[in-house]
FILUMPA-263782 format. One record per residue: residue number from 0; residue in one letter; x, y, z of N, C-alpha, C in turn. Coordinates in Angstrom, 2 decimals, decimal comma. Each point is the difference from the previous one (the first is absolute). Layout:
BEGIN
i NUM aa a n_X X n_Y Y n_Z Z ca_X X ca_Y Y ca_Z Z c_X X c_Y Y c_Z Z .
...
end
This chain:
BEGIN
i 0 aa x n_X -46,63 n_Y 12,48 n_Z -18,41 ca_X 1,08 ca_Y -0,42 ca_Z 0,87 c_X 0,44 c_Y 1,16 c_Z 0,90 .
i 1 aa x n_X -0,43 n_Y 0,91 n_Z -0,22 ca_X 0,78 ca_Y 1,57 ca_Z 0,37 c_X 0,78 c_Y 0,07 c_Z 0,69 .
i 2 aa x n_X 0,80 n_Y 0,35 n_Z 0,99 ca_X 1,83 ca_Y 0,58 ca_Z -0,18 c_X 0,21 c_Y -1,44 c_Z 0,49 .
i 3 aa x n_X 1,33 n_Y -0,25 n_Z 0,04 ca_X 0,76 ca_Y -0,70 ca_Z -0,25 c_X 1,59 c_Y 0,69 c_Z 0,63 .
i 4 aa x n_X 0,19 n_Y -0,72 n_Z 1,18 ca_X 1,50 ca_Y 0,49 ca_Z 0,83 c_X 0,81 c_Y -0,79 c_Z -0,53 .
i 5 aa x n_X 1,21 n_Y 0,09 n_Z -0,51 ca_X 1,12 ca_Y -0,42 ca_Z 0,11 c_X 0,47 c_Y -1,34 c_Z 0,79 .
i 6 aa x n_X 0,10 n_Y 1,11 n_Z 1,46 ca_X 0,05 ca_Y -1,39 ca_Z 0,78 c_X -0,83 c_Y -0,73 c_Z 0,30 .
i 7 aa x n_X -0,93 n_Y -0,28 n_Z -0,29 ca_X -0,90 ca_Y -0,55 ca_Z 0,55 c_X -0,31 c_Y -0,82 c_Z -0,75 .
i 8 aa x n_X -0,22 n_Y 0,13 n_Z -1,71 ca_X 0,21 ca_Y -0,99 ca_Z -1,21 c_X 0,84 c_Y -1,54 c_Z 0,19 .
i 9 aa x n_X -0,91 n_Y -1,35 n_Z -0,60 ca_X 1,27 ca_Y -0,90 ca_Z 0,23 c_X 0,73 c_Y -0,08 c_Z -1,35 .
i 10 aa x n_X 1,29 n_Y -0,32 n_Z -0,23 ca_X 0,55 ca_Y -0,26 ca_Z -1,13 c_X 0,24 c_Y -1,22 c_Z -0,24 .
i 11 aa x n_X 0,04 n_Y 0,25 n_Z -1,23 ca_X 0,43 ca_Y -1,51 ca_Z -0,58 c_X 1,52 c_Y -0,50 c_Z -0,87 .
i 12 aa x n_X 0,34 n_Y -0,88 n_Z 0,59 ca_X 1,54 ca_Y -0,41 ca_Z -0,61 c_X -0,48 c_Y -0,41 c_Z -1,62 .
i 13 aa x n_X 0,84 n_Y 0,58 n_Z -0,81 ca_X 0,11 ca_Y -0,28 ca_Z -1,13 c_X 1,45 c_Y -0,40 c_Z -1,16 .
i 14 aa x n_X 0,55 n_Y 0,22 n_Z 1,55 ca_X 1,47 ca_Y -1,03 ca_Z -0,84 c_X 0,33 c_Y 0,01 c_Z 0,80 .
i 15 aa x n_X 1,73 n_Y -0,13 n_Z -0,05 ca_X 1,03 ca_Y 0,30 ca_Z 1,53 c_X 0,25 c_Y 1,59 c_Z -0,34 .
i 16 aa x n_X -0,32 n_Y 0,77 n_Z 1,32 ca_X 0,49 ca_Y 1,16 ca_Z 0,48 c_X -1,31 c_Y 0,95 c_Z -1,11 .
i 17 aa x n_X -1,07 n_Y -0,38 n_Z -0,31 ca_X -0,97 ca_Y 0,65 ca_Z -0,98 c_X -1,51 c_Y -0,51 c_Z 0,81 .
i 18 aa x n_X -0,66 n_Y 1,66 n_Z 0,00 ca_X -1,63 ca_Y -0,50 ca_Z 0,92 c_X -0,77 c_Y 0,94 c_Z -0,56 .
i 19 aa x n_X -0,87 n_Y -0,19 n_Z 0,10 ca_X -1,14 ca_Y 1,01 ca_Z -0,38 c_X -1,52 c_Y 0,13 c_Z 0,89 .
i 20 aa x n_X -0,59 n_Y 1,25 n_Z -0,25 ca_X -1,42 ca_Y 0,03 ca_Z 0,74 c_X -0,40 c_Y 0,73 c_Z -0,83 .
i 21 aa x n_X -1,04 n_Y -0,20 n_Z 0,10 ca_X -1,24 ca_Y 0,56 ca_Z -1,33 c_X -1,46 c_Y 0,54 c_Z 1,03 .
i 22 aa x n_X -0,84 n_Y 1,28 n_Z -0,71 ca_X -1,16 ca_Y 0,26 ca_Z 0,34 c_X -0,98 c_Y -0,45 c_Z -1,40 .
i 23 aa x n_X -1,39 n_Y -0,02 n_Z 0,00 ca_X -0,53 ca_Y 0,12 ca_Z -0,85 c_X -1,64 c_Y 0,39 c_Z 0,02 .
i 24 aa x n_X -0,81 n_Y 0,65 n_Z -1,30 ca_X -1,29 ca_Y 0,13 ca_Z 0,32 c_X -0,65 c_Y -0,88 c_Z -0,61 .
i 25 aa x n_X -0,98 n_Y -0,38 n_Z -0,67 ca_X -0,68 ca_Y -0,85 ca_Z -0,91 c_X 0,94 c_Y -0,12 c_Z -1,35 .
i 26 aa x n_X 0,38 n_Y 1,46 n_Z -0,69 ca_X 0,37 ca_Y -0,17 ca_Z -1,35 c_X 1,82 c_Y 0,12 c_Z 0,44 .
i 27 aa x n_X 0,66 n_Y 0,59 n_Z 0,75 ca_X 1,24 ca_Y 0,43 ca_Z -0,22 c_X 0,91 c_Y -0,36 c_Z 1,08 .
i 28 aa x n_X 1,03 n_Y -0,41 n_Z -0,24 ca_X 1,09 ca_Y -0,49 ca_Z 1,02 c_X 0,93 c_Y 0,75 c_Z -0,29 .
i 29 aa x n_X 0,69 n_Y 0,34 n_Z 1,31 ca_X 1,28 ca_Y 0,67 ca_Z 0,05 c_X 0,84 c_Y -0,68 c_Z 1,12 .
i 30 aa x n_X 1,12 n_Y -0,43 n_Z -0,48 ca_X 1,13 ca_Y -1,20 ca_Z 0,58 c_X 0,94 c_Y 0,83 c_Z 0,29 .
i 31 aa x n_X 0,91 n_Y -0,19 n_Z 0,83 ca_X 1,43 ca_Y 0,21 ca_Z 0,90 c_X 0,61 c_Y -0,96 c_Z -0,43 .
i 32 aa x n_X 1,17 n_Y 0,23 n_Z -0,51 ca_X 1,06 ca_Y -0,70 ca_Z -0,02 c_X 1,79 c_Y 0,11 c_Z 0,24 .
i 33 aa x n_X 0,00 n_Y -0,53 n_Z 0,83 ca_X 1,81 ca_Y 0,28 ca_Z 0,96 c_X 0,70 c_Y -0,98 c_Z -0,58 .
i 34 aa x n_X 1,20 n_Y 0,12 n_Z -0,61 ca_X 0,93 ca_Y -0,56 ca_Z -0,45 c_X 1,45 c_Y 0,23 c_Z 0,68 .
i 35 aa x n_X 0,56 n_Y -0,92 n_Z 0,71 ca_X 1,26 ca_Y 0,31 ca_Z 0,72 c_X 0,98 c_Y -1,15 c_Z -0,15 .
i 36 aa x n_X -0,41 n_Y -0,62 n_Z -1,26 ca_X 1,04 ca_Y -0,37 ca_Z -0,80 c_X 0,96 c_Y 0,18 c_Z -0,95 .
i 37 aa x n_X 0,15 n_Y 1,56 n_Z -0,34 ca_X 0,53 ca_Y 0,53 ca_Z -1,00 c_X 1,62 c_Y 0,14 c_Z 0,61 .
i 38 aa x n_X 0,66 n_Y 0,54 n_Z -1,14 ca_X -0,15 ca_Y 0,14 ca_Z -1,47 c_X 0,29 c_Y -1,35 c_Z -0,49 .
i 39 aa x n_X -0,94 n_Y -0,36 n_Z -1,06 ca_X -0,02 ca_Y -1,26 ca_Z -0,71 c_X 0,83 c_Y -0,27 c_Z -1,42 .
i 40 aa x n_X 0,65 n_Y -0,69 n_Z -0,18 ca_X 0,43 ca_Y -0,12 ca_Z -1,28 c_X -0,46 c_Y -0,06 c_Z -1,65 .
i 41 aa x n_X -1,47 n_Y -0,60 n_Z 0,62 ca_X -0,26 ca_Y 0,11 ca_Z -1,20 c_X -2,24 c_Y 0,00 c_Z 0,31 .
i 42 aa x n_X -0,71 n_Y 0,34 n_Z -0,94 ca_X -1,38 ca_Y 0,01 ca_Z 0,21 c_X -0,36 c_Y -1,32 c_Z 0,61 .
i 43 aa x n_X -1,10 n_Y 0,67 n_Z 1,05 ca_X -0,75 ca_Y -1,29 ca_Z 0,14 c_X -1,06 c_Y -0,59 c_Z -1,61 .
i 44 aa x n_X -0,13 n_Y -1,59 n_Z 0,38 ca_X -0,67 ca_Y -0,27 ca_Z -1,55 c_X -1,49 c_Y 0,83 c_Z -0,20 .
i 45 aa x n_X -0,16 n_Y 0,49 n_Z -1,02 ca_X -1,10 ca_Y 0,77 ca_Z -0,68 c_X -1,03 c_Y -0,88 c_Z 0,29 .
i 46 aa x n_X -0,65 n_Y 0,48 n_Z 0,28 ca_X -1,99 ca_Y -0,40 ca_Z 0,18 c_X -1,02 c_Y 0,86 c_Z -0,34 .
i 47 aa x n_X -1,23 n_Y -0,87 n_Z -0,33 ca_X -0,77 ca_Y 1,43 ca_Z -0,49 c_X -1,81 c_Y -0,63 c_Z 0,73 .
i 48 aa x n_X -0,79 n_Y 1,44 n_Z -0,20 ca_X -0,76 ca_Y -1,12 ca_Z 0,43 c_X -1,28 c_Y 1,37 c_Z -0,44 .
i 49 aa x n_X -1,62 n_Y -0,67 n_Z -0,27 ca_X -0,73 ca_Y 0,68 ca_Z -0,42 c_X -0,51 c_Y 1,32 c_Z 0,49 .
i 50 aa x n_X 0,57 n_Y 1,14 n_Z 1,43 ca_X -0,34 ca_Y 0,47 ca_Z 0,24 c_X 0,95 c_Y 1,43 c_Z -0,63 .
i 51 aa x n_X -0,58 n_Y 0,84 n_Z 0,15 ca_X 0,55 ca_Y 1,42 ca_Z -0,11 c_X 0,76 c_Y 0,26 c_Z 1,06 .
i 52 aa x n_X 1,01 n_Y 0,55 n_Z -0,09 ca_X 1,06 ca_Y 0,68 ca_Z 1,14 c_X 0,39 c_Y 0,65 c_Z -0,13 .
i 53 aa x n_X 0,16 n_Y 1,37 n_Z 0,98 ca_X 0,86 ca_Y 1,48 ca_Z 0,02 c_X 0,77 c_Y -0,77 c_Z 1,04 .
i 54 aa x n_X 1,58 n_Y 0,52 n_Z 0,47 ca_X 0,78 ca_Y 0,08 ca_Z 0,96 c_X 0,58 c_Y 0,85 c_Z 0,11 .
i 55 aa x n_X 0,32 n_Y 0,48 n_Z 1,62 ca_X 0,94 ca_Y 0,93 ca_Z 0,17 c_X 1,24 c_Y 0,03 c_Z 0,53 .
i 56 aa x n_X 0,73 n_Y 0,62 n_Z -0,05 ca_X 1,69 ca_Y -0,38 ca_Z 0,75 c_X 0,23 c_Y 0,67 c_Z 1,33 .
i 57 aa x n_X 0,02 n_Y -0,48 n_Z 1,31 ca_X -0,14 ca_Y 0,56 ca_Z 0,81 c_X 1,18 c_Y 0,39 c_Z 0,39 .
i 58 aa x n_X 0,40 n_Y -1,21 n_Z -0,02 ca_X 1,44 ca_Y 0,22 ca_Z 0,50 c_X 0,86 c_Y -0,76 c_Z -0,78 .
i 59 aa x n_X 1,91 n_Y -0,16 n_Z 0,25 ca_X 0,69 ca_Y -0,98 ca_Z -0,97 c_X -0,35 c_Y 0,82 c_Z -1,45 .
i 60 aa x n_X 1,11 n_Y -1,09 n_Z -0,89 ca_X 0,21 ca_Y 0,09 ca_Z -1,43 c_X -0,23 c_Y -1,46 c_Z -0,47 .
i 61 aa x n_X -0,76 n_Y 0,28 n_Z -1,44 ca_X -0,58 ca_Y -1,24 ca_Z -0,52 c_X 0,66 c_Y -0,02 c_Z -1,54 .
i 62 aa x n_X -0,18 n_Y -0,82 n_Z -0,61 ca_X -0,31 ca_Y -0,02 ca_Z -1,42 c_X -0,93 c_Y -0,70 c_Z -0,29 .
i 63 aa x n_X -1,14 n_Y 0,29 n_Z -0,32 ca_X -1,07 ca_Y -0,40 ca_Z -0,62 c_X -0,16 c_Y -0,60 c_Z -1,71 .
i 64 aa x n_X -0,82 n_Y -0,50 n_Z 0,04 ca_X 0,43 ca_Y -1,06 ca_Z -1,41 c_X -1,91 c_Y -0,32 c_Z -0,68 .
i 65 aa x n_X -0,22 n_Y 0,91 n_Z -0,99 ca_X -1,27 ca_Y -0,49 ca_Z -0,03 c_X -0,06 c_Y -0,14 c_Z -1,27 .
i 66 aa x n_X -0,33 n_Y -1,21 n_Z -0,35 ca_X 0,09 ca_Y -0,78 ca_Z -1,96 c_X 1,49 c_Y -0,07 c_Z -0,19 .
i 67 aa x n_X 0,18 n_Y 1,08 n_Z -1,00 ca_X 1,32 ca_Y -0,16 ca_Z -0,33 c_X 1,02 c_Y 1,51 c_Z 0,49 .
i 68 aa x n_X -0,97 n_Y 0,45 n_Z 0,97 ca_X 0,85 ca_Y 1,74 ca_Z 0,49 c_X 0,48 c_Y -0,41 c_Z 1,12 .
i 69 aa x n_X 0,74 n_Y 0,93 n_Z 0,33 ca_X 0,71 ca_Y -0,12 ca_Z 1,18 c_X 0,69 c_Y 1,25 c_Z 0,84 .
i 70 aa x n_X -0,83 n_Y 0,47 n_Z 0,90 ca_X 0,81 ca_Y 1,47 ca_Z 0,31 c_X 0,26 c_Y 0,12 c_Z 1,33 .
i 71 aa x n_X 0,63 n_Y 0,71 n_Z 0,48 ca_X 1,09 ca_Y -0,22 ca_Z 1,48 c_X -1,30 c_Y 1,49 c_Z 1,02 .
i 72 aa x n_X -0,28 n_Y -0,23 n_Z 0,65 ca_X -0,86 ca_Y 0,22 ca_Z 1,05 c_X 0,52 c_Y 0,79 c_Z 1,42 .
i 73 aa x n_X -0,64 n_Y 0,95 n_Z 0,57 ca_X 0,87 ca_Y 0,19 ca_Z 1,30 c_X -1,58 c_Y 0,38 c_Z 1,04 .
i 74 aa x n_X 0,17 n_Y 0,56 n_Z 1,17 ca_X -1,26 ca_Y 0,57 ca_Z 0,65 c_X -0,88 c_Y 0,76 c_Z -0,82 .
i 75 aa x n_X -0,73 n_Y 0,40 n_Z 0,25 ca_X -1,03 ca_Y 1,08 ca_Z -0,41 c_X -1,00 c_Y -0,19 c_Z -2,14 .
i 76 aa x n_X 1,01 n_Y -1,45 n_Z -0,13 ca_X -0,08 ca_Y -0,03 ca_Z -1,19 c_X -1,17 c_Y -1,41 c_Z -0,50 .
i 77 aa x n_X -0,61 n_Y 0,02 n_Z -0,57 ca_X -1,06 ca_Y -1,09 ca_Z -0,26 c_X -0,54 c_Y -0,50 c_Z -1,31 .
i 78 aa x n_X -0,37 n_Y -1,13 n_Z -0,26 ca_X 0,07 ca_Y -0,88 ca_Z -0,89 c_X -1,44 c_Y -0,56 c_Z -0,42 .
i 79 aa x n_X -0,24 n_Y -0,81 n_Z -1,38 ca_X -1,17 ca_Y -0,62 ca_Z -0,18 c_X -0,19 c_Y -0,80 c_Z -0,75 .
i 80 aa x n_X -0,61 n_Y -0,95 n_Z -0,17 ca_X -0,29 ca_Y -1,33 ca_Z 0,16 c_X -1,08 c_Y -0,35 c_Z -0,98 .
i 81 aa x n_X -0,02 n_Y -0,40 n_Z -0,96 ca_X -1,43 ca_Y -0,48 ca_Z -0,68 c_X -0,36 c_Y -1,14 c_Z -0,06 .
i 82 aa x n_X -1,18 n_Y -0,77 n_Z 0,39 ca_X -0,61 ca_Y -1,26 ca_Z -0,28 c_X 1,12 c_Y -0,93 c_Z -0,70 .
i 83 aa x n_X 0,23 n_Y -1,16 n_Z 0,53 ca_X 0,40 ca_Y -1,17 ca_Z -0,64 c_X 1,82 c_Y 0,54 c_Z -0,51 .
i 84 aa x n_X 1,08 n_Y 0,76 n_Z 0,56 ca_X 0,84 ca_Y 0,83 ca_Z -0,61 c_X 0,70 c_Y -1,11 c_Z 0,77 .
i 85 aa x n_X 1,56 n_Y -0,43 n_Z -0,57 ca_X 0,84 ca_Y -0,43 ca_Z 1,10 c_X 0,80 c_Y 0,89 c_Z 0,22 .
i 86 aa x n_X 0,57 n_Y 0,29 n_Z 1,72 ca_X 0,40 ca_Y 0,97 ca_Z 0,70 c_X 0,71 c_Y -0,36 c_Z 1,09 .
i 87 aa x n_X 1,04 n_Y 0,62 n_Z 0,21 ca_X 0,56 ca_Y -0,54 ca_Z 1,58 c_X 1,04 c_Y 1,39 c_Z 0,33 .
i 88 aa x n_X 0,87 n_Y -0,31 n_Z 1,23 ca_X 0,86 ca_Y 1,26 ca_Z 0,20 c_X 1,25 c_Y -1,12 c_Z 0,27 .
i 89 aa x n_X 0,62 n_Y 1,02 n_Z -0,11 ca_X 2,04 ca_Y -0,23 ca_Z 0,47 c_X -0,01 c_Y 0,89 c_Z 1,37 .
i 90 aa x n_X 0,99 n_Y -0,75 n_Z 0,76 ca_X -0,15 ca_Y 1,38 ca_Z 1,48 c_X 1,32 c_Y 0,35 c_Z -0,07 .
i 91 aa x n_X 0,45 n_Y 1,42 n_Z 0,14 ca_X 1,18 ca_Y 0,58 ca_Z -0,54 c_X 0,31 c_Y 0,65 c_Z 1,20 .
i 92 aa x n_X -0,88 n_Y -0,30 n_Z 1,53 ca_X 0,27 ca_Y 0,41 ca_Z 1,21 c_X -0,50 c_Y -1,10 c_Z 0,86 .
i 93 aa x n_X 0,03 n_Y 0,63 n_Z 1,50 ca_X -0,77 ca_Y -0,43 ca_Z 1,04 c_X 0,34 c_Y 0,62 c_Z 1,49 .
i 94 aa x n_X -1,21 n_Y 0,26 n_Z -0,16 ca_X -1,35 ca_Y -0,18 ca_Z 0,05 c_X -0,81 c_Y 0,51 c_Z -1,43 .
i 95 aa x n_X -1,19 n_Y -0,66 n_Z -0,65 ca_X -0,22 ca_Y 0,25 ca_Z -1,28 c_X -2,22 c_Y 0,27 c_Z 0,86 .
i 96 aa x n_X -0,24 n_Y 1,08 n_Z 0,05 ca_X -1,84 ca_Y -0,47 ca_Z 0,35 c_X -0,53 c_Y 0,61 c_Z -1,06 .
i 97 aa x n_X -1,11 n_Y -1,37 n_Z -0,66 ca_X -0,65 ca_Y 0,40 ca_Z -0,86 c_X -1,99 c_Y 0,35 c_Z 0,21 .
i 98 aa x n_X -0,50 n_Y 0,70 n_Z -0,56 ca_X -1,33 ca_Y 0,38 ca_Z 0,37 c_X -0,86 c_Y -0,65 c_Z -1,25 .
i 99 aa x n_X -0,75 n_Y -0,88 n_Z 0,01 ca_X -0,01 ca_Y -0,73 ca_Z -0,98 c_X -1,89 c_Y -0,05 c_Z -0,02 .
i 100 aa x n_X -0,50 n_Y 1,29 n_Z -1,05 ca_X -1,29 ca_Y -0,21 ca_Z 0,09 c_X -0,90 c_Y -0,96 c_Z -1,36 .
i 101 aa x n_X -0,97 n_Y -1,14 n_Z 0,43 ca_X -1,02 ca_Y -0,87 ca_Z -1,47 c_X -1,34 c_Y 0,74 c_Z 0,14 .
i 102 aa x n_X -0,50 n_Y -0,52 n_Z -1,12 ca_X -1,38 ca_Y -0,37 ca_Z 0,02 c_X -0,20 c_Y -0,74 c_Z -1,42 .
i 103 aa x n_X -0,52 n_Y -1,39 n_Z 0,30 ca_X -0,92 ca_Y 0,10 ca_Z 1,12 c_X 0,84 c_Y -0,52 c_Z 1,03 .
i 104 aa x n_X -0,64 n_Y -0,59 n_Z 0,83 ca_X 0,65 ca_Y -0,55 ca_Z 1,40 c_X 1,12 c_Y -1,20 c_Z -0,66 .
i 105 aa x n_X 1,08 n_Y -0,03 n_Z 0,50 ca_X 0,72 ca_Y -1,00 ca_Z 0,24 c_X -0,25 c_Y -1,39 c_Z 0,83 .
i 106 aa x n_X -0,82 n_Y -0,56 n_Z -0,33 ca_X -1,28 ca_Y -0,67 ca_Z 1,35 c_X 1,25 c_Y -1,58 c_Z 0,59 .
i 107 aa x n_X 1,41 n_Y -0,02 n_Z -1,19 ca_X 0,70 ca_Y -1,21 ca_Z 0,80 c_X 0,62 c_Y 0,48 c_Z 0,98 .
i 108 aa x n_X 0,10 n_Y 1,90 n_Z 0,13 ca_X 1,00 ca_Y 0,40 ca_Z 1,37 c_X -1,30 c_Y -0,02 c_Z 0,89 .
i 109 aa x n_X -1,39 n_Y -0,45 n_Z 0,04 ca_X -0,87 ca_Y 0,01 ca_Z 1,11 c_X 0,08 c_Y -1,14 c_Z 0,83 .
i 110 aa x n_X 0,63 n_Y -1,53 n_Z -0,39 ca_X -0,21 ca_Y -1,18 ca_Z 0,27 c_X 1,30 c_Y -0,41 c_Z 1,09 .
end
């Protein structure tokens, strides 16, 4: 795929006031995600799903929620994800951007 601009990326709506754009190679995806719905009252509902995931905190404050943990998040700080885990975040700001890398591919954000 090699570089990949910013602006030039299309995004995709994924709620109200939430979008994302993603690059990827054969094995690995790495997703954008803007949240400018915060601060939320309470987690979005937990989902899980068979791939592996690291994330990073780009920007905003989160609380992250993975099984039964739960720890409060800021920039520079990053998280992980194991196969089949349920997981979600709380947004404790906004603007909240998350860097959200799988493998294998996430192939329903291709469609």
């Amino acid at each position: 795929m090699g570089a990949i601009r910013e602006k030039d990326v299309k995004r995709e709506a994924i709620g109200d006031k939430r979008e994302r754009y993603l690059g990827h190679t054969d094995k690995l995806m790495m997703v954008v995600i803007d949240f400018n719905d915060g601060p939320t009252s309470k987690p979005d509902p937990p989902h899980s799903h068979p791939h592996e995931q690291m994330s990073y905190v780009v920007e905003g404050q989160i609380i992250v929620f993975i099984g039964s943990e739960q720890t409060q998040l800021g920039p520079g700080d990053m998280f992980s994800v194991p196969p089949d885990v349920p997981h979600t975040v709380q947004l404790l700001t906004s603007p909240v951007r998350l860097v959200d890398v799988f493998t294998p591919l996430r192939e329903e954000f291709l469609r």
